[in-house]
KOLNUKOL-255395 format. One record per residue: residue number from 1; residue in three letters; x, y, z of N, C-alpha, C in turn. Coordinates in pm, whole numbers. Example, Ala and Ser with C-alpha at 12.3 -4.5 7.8 and 13.67 -1.06 7.14 Angstrom:
k, r, nxx, nyy, nzz, caxx, cayy, cazz, cxx, cyy, czz
1, ala, 1319, -569, 780, 1230, -450, 780, 1320, -330, 780
2, ser, 1285, -225, 708, 1367, -106, 714, 1290, 3, 787
This chain:
k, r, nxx, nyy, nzz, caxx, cayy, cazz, cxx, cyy, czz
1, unk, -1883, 11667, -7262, -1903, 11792, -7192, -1889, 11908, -7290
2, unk, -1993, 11998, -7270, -1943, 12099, -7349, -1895, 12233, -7257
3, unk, -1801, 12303, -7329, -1715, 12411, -7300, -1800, 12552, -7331
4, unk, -1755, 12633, -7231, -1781, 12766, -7240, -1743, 12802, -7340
5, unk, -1800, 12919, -7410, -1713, 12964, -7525, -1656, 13081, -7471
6, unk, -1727, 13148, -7396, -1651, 13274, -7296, -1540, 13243, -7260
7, unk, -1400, 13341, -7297, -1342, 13322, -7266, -1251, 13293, -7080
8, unk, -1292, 13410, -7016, -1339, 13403, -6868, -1391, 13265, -6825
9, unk, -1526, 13250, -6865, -1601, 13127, -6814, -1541, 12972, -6818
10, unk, -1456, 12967, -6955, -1383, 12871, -6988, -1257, 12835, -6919
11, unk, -1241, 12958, -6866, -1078, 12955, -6800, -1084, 12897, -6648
12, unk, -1233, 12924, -6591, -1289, 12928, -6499, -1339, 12773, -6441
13, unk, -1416, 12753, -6589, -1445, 12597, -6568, -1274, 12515, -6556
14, unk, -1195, 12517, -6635, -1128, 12441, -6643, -1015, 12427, -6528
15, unk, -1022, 12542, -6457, -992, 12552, -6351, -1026, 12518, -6250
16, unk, -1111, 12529, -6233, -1221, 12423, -6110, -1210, 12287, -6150
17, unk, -1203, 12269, -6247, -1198, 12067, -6261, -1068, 12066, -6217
18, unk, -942, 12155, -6223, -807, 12092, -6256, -814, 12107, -6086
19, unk, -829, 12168, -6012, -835, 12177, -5887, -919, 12084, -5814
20, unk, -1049, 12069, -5854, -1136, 11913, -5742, -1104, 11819, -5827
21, unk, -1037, 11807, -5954, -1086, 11607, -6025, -952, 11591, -6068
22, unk, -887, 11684, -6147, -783, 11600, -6221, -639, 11676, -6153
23, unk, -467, 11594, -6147, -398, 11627, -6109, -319, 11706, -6207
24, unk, -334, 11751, -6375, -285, 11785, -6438, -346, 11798, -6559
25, unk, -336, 11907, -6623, -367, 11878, -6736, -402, 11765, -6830
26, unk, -307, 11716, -6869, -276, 11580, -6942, -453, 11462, -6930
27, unk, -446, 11489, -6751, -546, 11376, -6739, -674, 11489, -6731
28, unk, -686, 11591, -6738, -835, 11637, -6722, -866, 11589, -6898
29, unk, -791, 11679, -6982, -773, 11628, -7132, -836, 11498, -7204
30, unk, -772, 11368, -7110, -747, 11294, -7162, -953, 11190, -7125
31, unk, -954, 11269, -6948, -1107, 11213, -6960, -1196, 11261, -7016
32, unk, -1169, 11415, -7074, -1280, 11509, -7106, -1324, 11461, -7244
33, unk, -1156, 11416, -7343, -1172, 11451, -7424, -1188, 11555, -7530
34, unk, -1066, 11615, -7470, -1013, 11757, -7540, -899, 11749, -7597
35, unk, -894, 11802, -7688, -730, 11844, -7761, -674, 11949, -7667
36, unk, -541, 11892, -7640, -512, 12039, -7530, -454, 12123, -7582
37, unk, -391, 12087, -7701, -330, 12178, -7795, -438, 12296, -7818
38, unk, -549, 12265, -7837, -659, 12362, -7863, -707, 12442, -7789
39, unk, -759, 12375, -7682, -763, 12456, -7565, -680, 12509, -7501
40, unk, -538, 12518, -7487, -451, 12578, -7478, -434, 12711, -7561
41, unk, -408, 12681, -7692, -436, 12762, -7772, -554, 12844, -7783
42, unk, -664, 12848, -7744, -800, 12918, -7695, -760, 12999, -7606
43, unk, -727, 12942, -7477, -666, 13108, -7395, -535, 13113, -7404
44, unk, -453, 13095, -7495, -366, 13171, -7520, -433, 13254, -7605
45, unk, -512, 13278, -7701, -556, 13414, -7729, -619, 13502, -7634
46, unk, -646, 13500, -7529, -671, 13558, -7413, -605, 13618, -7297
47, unk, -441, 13553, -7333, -341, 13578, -7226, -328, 13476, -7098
48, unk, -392, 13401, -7164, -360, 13269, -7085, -336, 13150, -7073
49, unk, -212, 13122, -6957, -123, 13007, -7007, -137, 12901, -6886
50, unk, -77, 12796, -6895, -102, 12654, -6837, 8, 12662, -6730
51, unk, -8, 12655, -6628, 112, 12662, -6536, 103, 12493, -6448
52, unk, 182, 12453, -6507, 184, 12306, -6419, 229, 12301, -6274
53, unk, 346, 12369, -6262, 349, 12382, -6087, 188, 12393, -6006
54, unk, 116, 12481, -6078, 41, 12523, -6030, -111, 12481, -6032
55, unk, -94, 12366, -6169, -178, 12295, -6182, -356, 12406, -6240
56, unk, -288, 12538, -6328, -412, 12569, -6334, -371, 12732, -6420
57, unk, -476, 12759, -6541, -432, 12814, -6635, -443, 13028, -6562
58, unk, -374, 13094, -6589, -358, 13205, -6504, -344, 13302, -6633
């Protein structure tokens, strides 16, 4: 799959998967095939962080 590079759009996609497909991070990651360190690090230059309670980056 490829990723938005927009930051918005990216935050957006990954949010919508973590909400209809995967229960956490860890496993959206792990089917996508993403480093989450990276993508994490991607919107954290944006001001945005991973909230696991919540299951979705804010």
């Amino acid at each position: 799959m490829t990723l938005p590079q927009d930051p918005m759009m990216l935050m957006s996609v990954i949010n919508m998967k973590l909400r209809d497909f995967y229960p956490d991070l860890d496993a959206l990651c792990e089917d996508l095939d993403i480093d989450r360190k990276a993508l994490e690090s991607r919107l954290a230059e944006f001001g945005f962080e991973y909230s696991p309670e919540n299951n979705k980056f804010w």
